[in-house]
VOSEKOL-155517 format. One record per residue (C-alpha): residue number from 1; residue in one letter; chain; x, y, z. Coordinates in pm, 1 decimal, always signed. Layout:
N
<i = NUM	aa = A	ch = A	px = X	py = Y	pz = Z>
...
***
This chain:
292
<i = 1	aa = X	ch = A	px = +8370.8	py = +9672.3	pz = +9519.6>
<i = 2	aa = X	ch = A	px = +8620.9	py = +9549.0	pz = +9243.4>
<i = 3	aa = X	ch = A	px = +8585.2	py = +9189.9	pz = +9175.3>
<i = 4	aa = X	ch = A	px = +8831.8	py = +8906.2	pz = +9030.1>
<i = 5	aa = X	ch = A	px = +8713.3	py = +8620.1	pz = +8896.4>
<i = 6	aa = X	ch = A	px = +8919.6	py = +8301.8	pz = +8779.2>
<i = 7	aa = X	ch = A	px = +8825.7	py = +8014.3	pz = +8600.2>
<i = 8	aa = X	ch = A	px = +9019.1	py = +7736.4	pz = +8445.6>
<i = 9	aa = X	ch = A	px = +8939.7	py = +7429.2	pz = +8172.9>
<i = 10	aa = X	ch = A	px = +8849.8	py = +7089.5	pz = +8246.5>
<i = 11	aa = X	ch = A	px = +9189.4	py = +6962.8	pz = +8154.4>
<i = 12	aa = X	ch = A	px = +9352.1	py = +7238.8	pz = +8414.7>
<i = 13	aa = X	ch = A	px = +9556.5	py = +7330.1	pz = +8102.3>
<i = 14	aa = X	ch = A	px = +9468.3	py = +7722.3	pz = +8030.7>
<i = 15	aa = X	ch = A	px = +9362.2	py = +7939.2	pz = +8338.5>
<i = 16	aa = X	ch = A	px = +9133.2	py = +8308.4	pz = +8283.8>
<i = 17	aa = X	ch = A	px = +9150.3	py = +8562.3	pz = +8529.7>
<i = 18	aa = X	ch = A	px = +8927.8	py = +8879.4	pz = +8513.5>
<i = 19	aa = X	ch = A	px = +8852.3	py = +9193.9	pz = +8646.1>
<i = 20	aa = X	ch = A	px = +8597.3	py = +9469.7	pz = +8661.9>
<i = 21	aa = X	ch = A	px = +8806.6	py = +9747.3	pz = +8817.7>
<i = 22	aa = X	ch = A	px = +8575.7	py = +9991.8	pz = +8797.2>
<i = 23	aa = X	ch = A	px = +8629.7	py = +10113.2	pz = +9171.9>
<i = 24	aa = X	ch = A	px = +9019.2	py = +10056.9	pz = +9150.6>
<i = 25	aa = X	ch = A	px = +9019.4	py = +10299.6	pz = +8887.1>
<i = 26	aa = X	ch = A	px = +8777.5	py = +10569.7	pz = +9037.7>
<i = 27	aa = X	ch = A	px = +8934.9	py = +10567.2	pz = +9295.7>
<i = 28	aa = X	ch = A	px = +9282.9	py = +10605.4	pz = +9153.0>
<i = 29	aa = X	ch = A	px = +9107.6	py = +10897.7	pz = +8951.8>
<i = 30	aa = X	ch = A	px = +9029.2	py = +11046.8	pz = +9308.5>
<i = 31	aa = X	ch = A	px = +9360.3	py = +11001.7	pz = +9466.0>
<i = 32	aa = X	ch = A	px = +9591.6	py = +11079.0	pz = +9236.1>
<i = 33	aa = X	ch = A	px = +9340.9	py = +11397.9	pz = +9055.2>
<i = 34	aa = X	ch = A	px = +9439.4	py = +11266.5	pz = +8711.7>
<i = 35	aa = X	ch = A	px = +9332.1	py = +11378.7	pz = +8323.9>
<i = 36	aa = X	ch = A	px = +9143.7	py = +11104.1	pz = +8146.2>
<i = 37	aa = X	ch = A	px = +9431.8	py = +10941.6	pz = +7940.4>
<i = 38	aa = X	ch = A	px = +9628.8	py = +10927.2	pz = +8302.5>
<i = 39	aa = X	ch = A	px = +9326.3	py = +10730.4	pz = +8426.7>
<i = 40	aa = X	ch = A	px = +9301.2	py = +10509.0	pz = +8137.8>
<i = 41	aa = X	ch = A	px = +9676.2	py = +10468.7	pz = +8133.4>
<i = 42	aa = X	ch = A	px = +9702.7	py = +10428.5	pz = +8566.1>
<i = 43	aa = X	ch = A	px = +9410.2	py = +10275.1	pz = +8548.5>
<i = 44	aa = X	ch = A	px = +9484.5	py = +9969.8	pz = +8318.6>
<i = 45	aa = X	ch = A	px = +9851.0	py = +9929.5	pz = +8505.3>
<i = 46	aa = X	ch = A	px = +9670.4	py = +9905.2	pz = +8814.0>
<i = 47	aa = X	ch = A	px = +9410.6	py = +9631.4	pz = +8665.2>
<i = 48	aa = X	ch = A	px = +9707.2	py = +9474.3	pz = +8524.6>
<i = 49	aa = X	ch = A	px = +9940.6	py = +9463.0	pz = +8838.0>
<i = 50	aa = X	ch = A	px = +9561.0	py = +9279.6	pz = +9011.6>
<i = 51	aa = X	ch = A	px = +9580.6	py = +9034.0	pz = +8805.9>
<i = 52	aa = X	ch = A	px = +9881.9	py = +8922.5	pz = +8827.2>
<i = 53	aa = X	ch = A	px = +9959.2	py = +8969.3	pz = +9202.1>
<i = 54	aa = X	ch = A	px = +9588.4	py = +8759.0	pz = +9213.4>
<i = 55	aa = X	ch = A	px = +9821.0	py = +8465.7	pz = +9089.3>
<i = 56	aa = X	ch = A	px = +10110.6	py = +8470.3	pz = +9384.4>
<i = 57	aa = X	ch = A	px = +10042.2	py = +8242.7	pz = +9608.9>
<i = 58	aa = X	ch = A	px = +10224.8	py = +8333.5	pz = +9913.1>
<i = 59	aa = X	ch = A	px = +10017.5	py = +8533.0	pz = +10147.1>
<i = 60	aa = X	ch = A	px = +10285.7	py = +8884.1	pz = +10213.2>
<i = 61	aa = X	ch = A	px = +10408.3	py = +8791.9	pz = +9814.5>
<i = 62	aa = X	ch = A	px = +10383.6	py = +9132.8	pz = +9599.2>
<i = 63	aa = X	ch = A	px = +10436.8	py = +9203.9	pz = +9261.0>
<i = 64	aa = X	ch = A	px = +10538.1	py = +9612.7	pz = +9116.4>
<i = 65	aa = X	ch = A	px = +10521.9	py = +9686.0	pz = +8776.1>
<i = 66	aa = X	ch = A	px = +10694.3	py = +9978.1	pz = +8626.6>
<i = 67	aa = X	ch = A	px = +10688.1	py = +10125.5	pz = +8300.2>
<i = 68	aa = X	ch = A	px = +10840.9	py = +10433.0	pz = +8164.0>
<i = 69	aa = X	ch = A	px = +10796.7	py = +10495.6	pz = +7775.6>
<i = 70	aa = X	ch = A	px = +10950.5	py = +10860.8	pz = +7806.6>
<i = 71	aa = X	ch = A	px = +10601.3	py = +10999.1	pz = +7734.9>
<i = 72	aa = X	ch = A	px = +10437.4	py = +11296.2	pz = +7922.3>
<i = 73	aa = X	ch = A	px = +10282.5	py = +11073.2	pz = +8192.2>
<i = 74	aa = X	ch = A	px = +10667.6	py = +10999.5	pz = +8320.4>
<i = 75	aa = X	ch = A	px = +10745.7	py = +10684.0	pz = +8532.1>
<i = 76	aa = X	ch = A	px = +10389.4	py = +10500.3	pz = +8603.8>
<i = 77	aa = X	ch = A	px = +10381.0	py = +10202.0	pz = +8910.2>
<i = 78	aa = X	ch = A	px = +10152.1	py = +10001.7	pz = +9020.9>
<i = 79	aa = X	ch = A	px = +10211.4	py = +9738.1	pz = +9304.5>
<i = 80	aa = X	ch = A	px = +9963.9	py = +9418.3	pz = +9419.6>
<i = 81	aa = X	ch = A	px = +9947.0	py = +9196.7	pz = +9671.4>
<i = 82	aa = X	ch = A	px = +9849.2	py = +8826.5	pz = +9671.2>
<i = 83	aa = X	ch = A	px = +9507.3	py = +8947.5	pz = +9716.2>
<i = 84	aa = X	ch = A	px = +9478.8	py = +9139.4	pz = +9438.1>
<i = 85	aa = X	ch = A	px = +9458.3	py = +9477.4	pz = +9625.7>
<i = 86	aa = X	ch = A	px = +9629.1	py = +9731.9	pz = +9446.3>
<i = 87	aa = X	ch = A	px = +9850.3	py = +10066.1	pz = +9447.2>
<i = 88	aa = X	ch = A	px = +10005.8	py = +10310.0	pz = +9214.7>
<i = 89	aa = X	ch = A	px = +10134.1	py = +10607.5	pz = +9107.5>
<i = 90	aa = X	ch = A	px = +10209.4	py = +10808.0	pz = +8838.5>
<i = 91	aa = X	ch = A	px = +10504.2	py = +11111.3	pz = +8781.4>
<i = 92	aa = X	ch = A	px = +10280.2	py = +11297.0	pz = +8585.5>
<i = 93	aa = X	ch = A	px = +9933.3	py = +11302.7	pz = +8678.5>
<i = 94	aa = X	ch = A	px = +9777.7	py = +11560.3	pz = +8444.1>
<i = 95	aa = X	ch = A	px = +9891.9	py = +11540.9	pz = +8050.5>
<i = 96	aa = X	ch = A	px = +9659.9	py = +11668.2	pz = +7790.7>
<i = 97	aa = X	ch = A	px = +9688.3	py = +11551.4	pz = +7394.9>
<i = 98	aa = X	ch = A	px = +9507.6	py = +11490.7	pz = +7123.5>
<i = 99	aa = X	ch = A	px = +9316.4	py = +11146.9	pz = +7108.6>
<i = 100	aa = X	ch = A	px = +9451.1	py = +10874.8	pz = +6865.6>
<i = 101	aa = X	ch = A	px = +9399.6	py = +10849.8	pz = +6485.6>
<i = 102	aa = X	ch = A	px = +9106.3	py = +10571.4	pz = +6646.7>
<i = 103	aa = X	ch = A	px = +8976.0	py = +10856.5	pz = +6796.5>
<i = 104	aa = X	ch = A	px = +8948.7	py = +10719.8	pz = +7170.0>
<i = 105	aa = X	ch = A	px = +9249.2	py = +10843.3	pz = +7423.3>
<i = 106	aa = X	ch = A	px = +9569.8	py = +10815.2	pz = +7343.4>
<i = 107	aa = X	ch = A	px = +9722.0	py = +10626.2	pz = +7587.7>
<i = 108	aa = X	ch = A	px = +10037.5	py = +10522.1	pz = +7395.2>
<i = 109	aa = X	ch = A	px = +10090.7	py = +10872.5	pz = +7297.4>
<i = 110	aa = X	ch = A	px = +10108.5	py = +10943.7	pz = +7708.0>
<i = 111	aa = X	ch = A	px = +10332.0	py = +10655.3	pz = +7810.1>
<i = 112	aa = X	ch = A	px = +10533.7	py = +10658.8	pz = +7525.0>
<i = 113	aa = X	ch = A	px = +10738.9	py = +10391.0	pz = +7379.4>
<i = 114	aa = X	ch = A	px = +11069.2	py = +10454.9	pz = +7421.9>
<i = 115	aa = X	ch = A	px = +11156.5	py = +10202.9	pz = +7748.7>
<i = 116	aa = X	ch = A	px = +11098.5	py = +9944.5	pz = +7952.3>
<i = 117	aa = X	ch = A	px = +10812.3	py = +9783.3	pz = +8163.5>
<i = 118	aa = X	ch = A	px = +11010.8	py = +9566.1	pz = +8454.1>
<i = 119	aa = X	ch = A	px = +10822.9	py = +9342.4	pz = +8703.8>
<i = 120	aa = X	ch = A	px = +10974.3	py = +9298.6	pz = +9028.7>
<i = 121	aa = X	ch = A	px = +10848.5	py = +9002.1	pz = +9214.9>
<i = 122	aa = X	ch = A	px = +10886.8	py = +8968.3	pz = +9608.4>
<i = 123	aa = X	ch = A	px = +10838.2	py = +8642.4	pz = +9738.2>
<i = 124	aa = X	ch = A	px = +10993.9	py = +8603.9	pz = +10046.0>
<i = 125	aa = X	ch = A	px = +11344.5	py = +8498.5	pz = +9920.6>
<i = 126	aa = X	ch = A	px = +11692.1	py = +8647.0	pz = +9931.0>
<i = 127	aa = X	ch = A	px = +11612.6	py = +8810.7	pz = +9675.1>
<i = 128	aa = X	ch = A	px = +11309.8	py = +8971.4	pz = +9469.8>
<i = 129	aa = X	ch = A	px = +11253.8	py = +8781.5	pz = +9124.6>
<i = 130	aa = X	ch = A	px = +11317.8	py = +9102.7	pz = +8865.4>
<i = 131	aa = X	ch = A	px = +11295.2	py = +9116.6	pz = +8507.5>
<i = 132	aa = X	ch = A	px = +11282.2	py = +9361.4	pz = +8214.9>
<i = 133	aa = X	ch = A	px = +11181.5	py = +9407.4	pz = +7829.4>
<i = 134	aa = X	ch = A	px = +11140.4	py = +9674.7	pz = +7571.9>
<i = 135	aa = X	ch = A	px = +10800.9	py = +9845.5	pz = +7569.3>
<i = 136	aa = X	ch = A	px = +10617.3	py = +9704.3	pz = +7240.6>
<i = 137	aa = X	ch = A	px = +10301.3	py = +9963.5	pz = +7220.3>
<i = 138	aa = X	ch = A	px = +10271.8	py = +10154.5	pz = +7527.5>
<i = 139	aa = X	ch = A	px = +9897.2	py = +10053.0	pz = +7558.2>
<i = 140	aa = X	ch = A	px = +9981.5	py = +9858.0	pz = +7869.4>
<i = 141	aa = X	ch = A	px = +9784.3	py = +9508.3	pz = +7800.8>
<i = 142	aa = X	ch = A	px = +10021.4	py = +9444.3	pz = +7511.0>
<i = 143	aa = X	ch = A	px = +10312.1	py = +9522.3	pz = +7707.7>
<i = 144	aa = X	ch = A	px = +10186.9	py = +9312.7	pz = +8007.8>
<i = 145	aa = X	ch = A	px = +10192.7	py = +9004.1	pz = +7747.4>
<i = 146	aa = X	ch = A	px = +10492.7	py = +9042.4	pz = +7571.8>
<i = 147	aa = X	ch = A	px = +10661.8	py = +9075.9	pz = +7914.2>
<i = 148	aa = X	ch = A	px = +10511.7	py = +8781.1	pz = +8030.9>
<i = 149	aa = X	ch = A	px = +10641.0	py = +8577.6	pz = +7680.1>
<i = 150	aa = X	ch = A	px = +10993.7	py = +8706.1	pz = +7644.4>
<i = 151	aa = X	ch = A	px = +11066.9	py = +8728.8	pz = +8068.2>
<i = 152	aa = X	ch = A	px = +10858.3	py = +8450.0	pz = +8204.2>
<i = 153	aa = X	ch = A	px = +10836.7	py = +8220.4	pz = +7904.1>
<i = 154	aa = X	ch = A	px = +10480.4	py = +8226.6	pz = +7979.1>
<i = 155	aa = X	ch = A	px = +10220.3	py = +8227.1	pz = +7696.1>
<i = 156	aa = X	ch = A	px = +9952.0	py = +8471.0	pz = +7802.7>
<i = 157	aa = X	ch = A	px = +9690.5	py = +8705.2	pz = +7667.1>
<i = 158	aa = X	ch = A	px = +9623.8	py = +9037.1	pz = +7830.9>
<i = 159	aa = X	ch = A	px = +9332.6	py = +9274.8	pz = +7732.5>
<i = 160	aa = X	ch = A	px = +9256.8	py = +9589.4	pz = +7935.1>
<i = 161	aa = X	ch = A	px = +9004.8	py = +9887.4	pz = +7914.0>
<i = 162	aa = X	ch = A	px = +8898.3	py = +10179.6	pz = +8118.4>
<i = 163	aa = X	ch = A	px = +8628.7	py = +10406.8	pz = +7986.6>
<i = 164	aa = X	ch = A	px = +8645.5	py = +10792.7	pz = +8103.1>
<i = 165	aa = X	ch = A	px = +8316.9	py = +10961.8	pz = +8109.3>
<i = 166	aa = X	ch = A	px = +8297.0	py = +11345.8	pz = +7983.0>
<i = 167	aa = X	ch = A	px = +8345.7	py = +11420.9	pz = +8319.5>
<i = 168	aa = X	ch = A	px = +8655.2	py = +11233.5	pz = +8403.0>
<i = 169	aa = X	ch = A	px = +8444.0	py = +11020.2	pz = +8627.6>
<i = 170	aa = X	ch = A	px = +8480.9	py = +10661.0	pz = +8508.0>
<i = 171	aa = X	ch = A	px = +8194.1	py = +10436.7	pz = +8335.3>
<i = 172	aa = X	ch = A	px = +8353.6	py = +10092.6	pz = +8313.1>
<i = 173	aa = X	ch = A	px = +8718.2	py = +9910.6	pz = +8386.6>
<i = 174	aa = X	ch = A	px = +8832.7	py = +9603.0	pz = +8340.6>
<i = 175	aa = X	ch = A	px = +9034.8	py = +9358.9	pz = +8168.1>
<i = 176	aa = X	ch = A	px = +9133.5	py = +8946.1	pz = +8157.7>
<i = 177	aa = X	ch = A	px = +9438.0	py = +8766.1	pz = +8176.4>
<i = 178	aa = X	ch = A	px = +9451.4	py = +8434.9	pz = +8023.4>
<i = 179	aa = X	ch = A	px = +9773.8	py = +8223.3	pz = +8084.3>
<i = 180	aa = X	ch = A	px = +9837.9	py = +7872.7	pz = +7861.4>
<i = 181	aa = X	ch = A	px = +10054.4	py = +7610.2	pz = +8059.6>
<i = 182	aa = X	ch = A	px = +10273.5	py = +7370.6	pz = +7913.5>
<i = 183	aa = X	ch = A	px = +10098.0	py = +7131.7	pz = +7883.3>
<i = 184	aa = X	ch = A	px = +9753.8	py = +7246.8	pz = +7648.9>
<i = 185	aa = X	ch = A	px = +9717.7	py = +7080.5	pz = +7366.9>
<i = 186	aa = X	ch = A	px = +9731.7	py = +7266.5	pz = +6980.2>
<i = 187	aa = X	ch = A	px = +9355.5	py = +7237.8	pz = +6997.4>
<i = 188	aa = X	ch = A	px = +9276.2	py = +7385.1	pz = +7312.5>
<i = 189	aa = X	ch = A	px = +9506.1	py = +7706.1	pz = +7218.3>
<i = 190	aa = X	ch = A	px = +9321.1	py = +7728.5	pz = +6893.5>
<i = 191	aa = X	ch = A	px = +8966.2	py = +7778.6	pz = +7028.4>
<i = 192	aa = X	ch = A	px = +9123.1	py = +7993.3	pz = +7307.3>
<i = 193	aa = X	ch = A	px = +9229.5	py = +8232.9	pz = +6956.2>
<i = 194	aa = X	ch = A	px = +8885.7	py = +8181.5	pz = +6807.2>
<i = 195	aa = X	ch = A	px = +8764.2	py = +8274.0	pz = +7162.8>
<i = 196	aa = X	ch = A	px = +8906.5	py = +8603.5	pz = +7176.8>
<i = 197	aa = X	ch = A	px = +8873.1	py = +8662.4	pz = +6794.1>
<i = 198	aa = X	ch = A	px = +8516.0	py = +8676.1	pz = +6906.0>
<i = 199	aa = X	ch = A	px = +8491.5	py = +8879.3	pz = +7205.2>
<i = 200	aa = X	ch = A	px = +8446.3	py = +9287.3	pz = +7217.5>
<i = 201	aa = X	ch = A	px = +8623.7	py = +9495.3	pz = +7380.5>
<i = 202	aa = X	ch = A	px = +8630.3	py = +9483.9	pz = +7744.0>
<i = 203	aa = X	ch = A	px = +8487.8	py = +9793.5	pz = +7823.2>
<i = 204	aa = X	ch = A	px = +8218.3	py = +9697.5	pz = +7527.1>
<i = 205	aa = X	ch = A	px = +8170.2	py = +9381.3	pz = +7737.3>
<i = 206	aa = X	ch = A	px = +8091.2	py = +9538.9	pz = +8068.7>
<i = 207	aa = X	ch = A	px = +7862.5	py = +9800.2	pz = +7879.2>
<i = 208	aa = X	ch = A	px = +7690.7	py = +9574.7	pz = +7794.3>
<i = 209	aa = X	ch = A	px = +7631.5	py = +9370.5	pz = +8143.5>
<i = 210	aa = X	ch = A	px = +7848.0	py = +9132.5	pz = +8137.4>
<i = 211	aa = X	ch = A	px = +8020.7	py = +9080.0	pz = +8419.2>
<i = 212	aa = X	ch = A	px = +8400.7	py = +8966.5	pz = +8518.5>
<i = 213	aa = X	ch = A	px = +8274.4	py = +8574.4	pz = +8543.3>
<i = 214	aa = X	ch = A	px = +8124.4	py = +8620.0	pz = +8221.1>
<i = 215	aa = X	ch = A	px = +8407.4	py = +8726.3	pz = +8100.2>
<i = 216	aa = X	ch = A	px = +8619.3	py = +8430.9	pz = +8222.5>
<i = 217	aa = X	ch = A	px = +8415.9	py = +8171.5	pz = +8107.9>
<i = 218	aa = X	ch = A	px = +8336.2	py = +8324.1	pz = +7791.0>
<i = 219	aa = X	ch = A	px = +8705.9	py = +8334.4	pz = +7717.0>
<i = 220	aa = X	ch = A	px = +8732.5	py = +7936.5	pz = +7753.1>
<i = 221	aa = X	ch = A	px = +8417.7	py = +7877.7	pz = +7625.5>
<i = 222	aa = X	ch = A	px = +8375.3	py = +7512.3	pz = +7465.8>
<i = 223	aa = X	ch = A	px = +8671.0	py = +7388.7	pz = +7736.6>
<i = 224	aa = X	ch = A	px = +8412.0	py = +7319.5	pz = +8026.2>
<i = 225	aa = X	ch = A	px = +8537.5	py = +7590.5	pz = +8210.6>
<i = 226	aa = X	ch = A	px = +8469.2	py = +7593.4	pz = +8593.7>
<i = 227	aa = X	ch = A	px = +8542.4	py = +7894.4	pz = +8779.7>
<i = 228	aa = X	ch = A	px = +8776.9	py = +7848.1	pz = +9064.9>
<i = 229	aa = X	ch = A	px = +8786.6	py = +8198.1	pz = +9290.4>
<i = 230	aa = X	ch = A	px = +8524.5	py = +8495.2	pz = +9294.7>
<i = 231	aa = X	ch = A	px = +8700.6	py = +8749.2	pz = +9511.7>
<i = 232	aa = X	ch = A	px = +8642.7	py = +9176.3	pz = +9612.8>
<i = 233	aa = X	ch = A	px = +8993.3	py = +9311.8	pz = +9523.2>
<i = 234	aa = X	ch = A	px = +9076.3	py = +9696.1	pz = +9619.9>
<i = 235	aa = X	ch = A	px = +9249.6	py = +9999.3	pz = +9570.2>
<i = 236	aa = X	ch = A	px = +9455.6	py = +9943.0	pz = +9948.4>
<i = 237	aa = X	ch = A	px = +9767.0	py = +10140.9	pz = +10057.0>
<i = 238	aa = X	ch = A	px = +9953.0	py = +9990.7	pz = +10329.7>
<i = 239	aa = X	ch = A	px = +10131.6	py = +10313.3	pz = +10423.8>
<i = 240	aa = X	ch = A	px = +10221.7	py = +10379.7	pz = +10807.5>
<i = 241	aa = X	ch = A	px = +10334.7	py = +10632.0	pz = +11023.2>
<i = 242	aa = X	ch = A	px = +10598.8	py = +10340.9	pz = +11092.7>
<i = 243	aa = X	ch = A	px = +10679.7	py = +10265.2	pz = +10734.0>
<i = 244	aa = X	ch = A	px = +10732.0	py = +10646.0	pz = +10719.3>
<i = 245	aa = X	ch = A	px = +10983.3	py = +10650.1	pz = +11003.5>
<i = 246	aa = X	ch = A	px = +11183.7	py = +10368.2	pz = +10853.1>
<i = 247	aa = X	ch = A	px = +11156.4	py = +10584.9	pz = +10512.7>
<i = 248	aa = X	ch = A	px = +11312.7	py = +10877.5	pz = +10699.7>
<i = 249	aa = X	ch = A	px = +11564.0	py = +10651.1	pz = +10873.5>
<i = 250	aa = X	ch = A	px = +11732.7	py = +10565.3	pz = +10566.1>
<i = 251	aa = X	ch = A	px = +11815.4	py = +10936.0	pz = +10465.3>
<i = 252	aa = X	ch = A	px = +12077.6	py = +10912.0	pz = +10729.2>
<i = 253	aa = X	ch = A	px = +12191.4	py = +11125.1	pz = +10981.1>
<i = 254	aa = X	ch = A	px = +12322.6	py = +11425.1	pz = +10785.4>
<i = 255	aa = X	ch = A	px = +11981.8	py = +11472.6	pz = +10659.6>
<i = 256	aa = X	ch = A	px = +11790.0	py = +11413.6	pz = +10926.9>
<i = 257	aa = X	ch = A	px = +11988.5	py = +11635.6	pz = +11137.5>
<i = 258	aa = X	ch = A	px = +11903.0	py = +11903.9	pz = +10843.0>
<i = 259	aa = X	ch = A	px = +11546.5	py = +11862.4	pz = +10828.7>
<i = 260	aa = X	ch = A	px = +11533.4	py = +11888.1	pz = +11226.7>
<i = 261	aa = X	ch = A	px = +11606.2	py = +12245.4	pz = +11221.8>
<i = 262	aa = X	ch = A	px = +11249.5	py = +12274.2	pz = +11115.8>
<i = 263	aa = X	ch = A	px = +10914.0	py = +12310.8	pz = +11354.0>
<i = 264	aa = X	ch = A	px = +10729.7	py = +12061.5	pz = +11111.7>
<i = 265	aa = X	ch = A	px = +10842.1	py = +11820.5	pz = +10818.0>
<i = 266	aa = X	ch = A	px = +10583.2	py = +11636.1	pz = +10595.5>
<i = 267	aa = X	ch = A	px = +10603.4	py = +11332.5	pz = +10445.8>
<i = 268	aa = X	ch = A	px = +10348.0	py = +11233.9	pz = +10182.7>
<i = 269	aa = X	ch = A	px = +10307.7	py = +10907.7	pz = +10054.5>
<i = 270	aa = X	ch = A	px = +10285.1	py = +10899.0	pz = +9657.3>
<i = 271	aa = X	ch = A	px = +10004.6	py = +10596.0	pz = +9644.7>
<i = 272	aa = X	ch = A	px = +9743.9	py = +10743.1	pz = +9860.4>
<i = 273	aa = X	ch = A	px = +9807.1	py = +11099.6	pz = +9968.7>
<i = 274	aa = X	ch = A	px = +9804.9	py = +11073.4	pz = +10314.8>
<i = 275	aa = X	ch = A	px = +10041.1	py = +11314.7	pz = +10507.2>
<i = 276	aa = X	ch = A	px = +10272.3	py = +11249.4	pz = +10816.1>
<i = 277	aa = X	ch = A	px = +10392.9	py = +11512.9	pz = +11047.4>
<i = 278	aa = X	ch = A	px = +10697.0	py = +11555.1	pz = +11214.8>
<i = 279	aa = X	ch = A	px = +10798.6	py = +11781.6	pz = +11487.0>
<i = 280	aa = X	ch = A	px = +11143.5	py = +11926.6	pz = +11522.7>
<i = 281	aa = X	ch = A	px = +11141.5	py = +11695.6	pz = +11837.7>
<i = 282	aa = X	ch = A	px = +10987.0	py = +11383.5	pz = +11652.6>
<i = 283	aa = X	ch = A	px = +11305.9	py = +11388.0	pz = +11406.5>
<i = 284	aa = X	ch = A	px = +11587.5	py = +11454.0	pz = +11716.7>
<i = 285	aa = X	ch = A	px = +11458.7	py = +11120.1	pz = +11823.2>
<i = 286	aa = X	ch = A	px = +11476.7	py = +10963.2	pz = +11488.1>
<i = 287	aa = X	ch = A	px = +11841.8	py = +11047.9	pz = +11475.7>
<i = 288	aa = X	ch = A	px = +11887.4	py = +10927.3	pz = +11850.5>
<i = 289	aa = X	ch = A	px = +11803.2	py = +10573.7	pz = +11673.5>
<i = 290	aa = X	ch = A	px = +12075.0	py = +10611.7	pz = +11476.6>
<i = 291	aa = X	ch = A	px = +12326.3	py = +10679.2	pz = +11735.7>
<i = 292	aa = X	ch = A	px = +12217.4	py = +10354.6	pz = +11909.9>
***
């Protein structure tokens, strides 16, 4: 299983969460069939979306980040819970190009960086908390920061990595959040910059054994970190033949009565892949609902 691991400073002032998503991402590489910059690029959303949702703290509080750079990949989302268990899905799930001028897989080059990544926030209210910025790279992490700087006034560092095998199977995923409150003192952000001056990269990390409380506490090392939750997070879709019938509901009558004419309509849900059949008969009583 995926693990999340969080750990915070003796003065409570500068929080690290971190991830090895190595089974998210596998099995987003299984669900979704995708090419190995798709995975990296899904992949690190997905990672991304973890950690954050990791932070909500109402129980049924989710969190869905979309970002479309007008690349080949398309529109990419990736939704959490408060749990940390994780969805997504991506437009494009196969896109081939050359790697980068780095000469590892060009993930910018498939998301693009012509748009927005927006954050939508549901927390039990009204109203969903929503918010929006430019892209800045199209690598994901960077994005995930900036957002969280401009939209959330929230000074945070992001790093995320996913490492496709020859293959397409994946050897390592993971990635840290770390998130500065208000009140940290000049010196306590400064070793947090010499901190991560000093780390490799993540998938370099977890190569080389480390694991996700490793890489928390390394992160606020010389803060006498403590590490507050050690949790299994998942790739989880909480798709139902229910959800599917509200779904269909709010096509409305015209269409409904349109797609009874058929013996058998499927419904596939994007995040997992699991079909839903509907009889001719199945939909008449769909519409009956309506006429209630």
């Amino acid at each position: 299983m995926s693990r999340i691991v969080r750990s915070i400073t003796a003065d409570a002032s500068i929080v690290c969460s971190a991830i090895d998503g190595k089974d998210i991402v596998s099995e987003i590489e299984r669900i979704h069939k995708t090419s190995a910059v798709i995975t990296a690029a899904l992949g690190r959303l997905s990672m991304g979306a973890s950690l954050l949702g990791f932070g909500l703290k109402g129980q049924s509080d989710t969190i869905t980040i979309r970002i479309n750079g007008k690349g080949p990949a398309g529109n990419l989302i990736a939704v959490s819970d408060s749990f940390g268990n994780v969805k997504s899905y991506v437009a494009n799930p196969i896109v081939e190009i050359p790697l980068n001028s780095k000469g590892k897989l060009d993930v910018a080059g498939a998301v693009g960086r012509d748009g927005f990544i927006s954050v939508v926030k549901d927390l039990g209210l009204k109203e969903p908390y929503s918010g929006q910025v430019p892209i800045v790279s199209g690598e994901i992490a960077e994005d995930i920061t900036n957002y969280l700087a401009v939209s959330e006034q929230t000074p945070s560092v992001c790093a995320l990595g996913v490492l496709v095998d020859t293959d397409l199977s994946v050897k390592f995923a993971g990635g840290f959040l770390i998130q500065v409150l208000p009140f940290a003192s000049e010196e306590t952000i400064e070793i947090i910059e010499n901190n991560i001056k000093g780390m490799s990269s993540v998938t370099q990390m977890l190569s080389s054994g480390k694991t996700a409380e490793d890489i928390s506490l390394m992160a606020l090392e010389g803060l006498n970190p403590n590490v507050l939750d050690d949790f299994e997070v998942a790739y989880k879709c909480d798709c139902s033949r229910q959800r599917v019938e509200r779904a269909l509901i709010s096509l409305g009558k015209t269409e409904l009565e349109s797609m009874s004419n058929d013996d058998n309509t499927e419904v596939c849900c994007h995040f997992c892949d699991k079909k839903y059949n509907f009889s001719s008969e199945q939909i008449k009583n769909i519409i009956k609902t309506l006429d209630k």
